[in-house]
N, C-alpha and C positions, 0 to 999 in steps of 0.2 A: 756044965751049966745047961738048964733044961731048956728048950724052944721057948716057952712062955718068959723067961725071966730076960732073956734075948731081946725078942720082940717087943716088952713088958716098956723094957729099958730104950730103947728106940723112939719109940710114941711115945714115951716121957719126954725124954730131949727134943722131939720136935716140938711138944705142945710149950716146954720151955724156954726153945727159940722162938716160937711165934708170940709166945708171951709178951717174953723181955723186947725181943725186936717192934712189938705194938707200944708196948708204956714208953721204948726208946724214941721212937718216931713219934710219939704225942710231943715226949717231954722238949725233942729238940725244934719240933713245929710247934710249940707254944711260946719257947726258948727264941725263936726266931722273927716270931711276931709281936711280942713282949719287947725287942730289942731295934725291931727296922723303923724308919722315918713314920710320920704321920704325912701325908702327901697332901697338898691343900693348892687349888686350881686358883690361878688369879688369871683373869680372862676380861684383858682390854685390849684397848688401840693401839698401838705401837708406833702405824704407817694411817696415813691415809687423814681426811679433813677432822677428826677427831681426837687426835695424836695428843694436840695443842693446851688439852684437858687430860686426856687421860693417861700420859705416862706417869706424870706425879705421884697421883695414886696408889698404881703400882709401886712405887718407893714408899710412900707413907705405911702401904701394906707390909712391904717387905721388912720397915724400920720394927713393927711391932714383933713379925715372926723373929728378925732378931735381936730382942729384947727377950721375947719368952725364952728362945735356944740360951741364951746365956746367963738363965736362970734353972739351968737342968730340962728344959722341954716341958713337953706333957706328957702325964702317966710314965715318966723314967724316958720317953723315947723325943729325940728332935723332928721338928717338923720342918718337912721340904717342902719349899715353893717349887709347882709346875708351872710356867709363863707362857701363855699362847694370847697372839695377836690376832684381837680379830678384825685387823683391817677396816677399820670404821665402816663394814659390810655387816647388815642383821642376817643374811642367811650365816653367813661366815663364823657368825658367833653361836648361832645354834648347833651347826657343827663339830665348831670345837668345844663346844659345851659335852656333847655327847661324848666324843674323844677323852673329856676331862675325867669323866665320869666311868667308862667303859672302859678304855685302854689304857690311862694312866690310873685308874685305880683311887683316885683323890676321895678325902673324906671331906669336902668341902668345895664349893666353889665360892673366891669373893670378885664378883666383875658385873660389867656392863657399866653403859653411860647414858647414852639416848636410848628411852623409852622403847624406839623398834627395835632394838637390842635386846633387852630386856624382854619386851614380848616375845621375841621369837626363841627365847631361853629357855622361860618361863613354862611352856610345856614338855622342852625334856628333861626339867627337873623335878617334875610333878609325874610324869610316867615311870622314871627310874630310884621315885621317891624319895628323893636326893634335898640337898638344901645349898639353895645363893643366898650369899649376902651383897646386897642391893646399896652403895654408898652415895648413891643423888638424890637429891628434890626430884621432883615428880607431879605430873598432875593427877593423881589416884586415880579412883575409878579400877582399883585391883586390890584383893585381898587373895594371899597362897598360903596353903599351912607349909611350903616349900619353901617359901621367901622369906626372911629378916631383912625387911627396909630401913637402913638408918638413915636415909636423909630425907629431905620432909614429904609429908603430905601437903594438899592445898591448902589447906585450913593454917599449917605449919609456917608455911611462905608467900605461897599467892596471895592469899585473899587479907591477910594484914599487909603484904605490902601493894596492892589497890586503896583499901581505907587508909593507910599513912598518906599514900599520895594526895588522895582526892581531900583530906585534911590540912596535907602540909605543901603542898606543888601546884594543884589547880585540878579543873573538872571536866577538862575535854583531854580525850586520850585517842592517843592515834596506835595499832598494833601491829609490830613488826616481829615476826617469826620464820623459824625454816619451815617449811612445807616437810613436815611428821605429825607424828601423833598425838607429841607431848606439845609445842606448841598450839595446836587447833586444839586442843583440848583443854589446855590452860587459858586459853582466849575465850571458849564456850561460858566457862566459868568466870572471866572476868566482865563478859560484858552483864551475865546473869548481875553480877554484882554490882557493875556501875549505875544497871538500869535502877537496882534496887537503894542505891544514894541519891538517886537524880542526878549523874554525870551521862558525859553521851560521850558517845566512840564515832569517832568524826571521821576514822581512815583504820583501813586493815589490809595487813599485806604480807605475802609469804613469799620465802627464798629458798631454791633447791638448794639440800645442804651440801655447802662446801663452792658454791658460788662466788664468783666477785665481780658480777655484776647487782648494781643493787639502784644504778641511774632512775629506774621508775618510781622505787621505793622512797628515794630522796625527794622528788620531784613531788609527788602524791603528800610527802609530811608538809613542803613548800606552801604546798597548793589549800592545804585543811587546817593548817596552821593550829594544830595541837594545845594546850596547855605543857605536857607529859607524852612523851614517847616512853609504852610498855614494851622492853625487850626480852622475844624470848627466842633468839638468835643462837644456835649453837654451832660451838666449831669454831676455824678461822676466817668463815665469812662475817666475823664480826669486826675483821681487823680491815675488811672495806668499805664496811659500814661507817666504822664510826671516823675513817679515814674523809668521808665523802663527806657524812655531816657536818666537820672541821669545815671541808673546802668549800661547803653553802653558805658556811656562816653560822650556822646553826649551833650556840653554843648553849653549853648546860647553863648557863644565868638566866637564857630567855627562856629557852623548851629542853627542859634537863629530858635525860634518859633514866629510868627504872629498871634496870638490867636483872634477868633470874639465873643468868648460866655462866657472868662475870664471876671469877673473884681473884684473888691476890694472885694466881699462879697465871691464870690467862694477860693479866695487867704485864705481865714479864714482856710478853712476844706482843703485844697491840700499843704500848707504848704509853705508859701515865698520862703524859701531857695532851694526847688525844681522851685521855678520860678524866683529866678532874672536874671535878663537883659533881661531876653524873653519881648515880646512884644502885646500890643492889641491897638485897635482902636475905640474907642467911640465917645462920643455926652458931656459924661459929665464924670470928673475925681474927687473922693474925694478931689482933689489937686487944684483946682482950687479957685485961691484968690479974693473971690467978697465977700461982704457984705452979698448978699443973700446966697451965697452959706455957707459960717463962721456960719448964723444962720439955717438954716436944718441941716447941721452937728450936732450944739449943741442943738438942738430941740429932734431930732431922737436918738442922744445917753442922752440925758435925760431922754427920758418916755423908751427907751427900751436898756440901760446899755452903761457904757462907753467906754466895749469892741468892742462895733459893730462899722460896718460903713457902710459907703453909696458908691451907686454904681449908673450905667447909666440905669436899668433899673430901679431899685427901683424910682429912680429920675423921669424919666418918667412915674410909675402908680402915683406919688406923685404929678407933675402940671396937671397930667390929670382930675385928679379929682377937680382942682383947673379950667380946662379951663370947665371944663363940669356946675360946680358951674355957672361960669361966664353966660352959656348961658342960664340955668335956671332961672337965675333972670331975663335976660335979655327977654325970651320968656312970664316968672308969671305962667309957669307951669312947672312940671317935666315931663311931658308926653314927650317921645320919640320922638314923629312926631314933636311935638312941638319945642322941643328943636335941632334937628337936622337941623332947619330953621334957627338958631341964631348962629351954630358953627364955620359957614365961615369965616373966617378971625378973627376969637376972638383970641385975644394975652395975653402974661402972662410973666412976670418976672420972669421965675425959675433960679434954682440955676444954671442950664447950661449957665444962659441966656433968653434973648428975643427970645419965642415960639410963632408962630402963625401959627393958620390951614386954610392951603392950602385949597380953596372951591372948587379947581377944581377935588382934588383928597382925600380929606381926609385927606392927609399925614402934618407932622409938616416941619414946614424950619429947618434945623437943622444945628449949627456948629460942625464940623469935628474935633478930636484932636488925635493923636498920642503917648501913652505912654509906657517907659519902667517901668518893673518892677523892685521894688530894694527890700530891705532884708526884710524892715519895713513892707511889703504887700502892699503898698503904689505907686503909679506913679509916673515918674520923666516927665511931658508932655514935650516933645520934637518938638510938630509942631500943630500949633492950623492955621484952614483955616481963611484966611481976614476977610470973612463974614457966614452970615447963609446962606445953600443951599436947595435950593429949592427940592421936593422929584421927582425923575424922576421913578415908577415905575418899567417902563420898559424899562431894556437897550435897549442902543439903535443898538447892534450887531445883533439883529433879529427884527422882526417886534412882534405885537401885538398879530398876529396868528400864527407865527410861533412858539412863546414859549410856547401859550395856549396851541397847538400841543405837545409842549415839556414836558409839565408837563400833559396831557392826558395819552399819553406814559406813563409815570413813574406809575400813578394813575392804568391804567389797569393793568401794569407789576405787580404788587403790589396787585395783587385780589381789586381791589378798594378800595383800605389804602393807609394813607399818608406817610408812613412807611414801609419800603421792612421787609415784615409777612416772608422772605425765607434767611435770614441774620443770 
């Protein structure tokens, strides 16, 4: 055999081991990703005065992931829940925001609760061009091509449940809230609004969240003597609140309560009897008679006990992760960028009702409902809007850069926290 046919034959065999060895390593690294979890970030409170609200959620999340899984997943592969707490702490959450994203690799985050949460998220999801889904009310004043808001805007919550008041309850309002950003900012825009009925706001007052001292607070609603106390209290300093109103006398027959961060899951730990006939304003009420809604009630108190129940956030991380599903199949990848091209206008059946995301703003169309509380912990819905409303961000009492301005303000007052550090 001559030299050439030697050598010939040599550099044959290697160029057809680095061949096959290349199509092999594609085929079993395509093979391996084609087959591993889809990893999706739920990133709430676990510990700390926030808890009180947001563990449910996390369950209502995790009921839909396991619904999807036991329907074959998505694109052939199951999706794995990452859970990190973020300690009812905003830096805490932006943190493990980045962690979610970076080290565990998730195609998704669905979390936060308080607004300074949320803000301080909010920019490492837009750097790493990543996507939250957002399941609270809100007071706007934010639009992210990063963020799917499904729980309301103001126009969605707030500002219909002022006009039900000042219509159905009386015209002098008194404002109690925790000292952040979603309360002071949902107050800006209610008084915008009461001035604009001719009611008057006769008392205003804020609470470092996770307080239970609230003696001033009580004392000042005494003193002004309200029609309507506006609640926009979050956390479990609402369970000294409305403990302390009991002990003044102060009952919902004379000066009810209008609650925005109440609903059936917090009524569990604060105690019915300390709330009935007061009042809140949601998207969606355990109480509500639909077929779809009859089965998430008995879905969720299946897999996680028959004492629990369901609420309007919980409900919202629940079809969000049901619209996010939707766009992933629809896009064939779970990649982020990917999927944030498919989300515009995707619609869904939840138990509130027919959901669909607004492409102009992120936000969901949302129907409006009005409830009292009665003994059982349970709403008696009182006034449900014709139709789904579109989300309006930003009131429309100021401009776009005037509020920006408004909440700039707050932000520096605040050492650059979403939360008054001097409260």
């Amino acid at each position: 055999m001559n030299t050439w046919n030697i050598f010939g034959r040599y550099w044959i065999g290697l160029v057809f081991v680095a061949l096959f060895g290349g199509l092999a390593s594609c085929y079993f690294q395509s093979l391996s990703t084609t087959t591993q979890p889809i990893k999706v970030g739920i990133l709430h409170s676990l510990t700390g005065t926030m808890a009180i609200s947001e563990r449910s959620v996390v369950d209502a999340t995790l009921l839909a992931i396991e619904e999807i899984n036991s329907k074959g997943g998505l694109l052939g592969r199951m999706i794995e829940p990452v859970i990190v707490d973020g300690e009812s702490n905003e830096e805490r959450f932006a943190e493990l925001a980045d962690q979610l994203i970076h080290r565990d690799k998730v195609s998704v985050i669905f979390g936060c609760w308080t607004s300074a949460s949320r803000r301080r998220v909010k920019p490492v999801v837009e750097s790493a061009n990543h996507l939250l889904f957002y399941p609270v009310q809100y007071e706007g004043l934010e639009q992210s091509p990063n963020i799917i808001y499904t729980g309301a805007a103001p126009n969605q919550q707030i500002i219909p449940a002022v006009k039900w008041s000042f219509d159905n309850l009386g015209k002098k309002f008194f404002l109690i809230g925790s000292d952040y950003v979603f309360p002071k900012t949902a107050n800006a825009i209610i008084k915008a609004q009461v001035n604009a009925l001719g009611g008057e706001i006769v008392g205003e007052h804020y609470l470092p969240l996770g307080t239970t001292n609230v003696s001033e607070a009580i004392q000042s609603i005494i003193q002004t003597q309200p029609s309507v106390i506006l609640n926009t209290i979050n956390g479990d300093s609402n369970q000294a609140f409305f403990q302390s109103l009991q002990a003044a006398s102060i009952s919902a027959q004379v000066t009810p309560t209008m609650s925005f961060s109440i609903a059936e899951d917090e009524l569990r730990t604060l105690g019915p009897l300390n709330m009935e006939g007061n009042y809140a304003v949601w998207n969606y009420f355990q109480a509500i008679e639909s077929e779809e809604n009859r089965g998430f009630v008995s879905r969720f108190q299946n897999r996680f006990g028959k004492d629990r129940v369901t609420d309007d956030p919980m409900e919202a991380g629940y079809f969000g992760l049901y619209l996010w599903a939707q766009a992933v199949e629809a896009a064939g990848s779970d990649k982020p960028t990917l999927v944030r091209q498919t989300l515009p206008e995707r619609s869904f059946l939840a138990p509130e009702g027919i959901v669909s995301v607004d492409g102009k703003t992120n936000h969901t169309w949302k129907t409006v409902r009005v409830g009292q509380i009665k003994k059982d912990g349970q709403f008696k819905i009182l006034w449900t809007s014709d139709h789904a409303i579109q989300a309006v961000p930003y009131p429309p009492y100021l401009s776009k850069a005037e509020w920006e301005e408004f909440l700039h303000r707050l932000y520096v007052q605040w050492d650059n926290q979403w939360a008054n550090p001097h409260s």
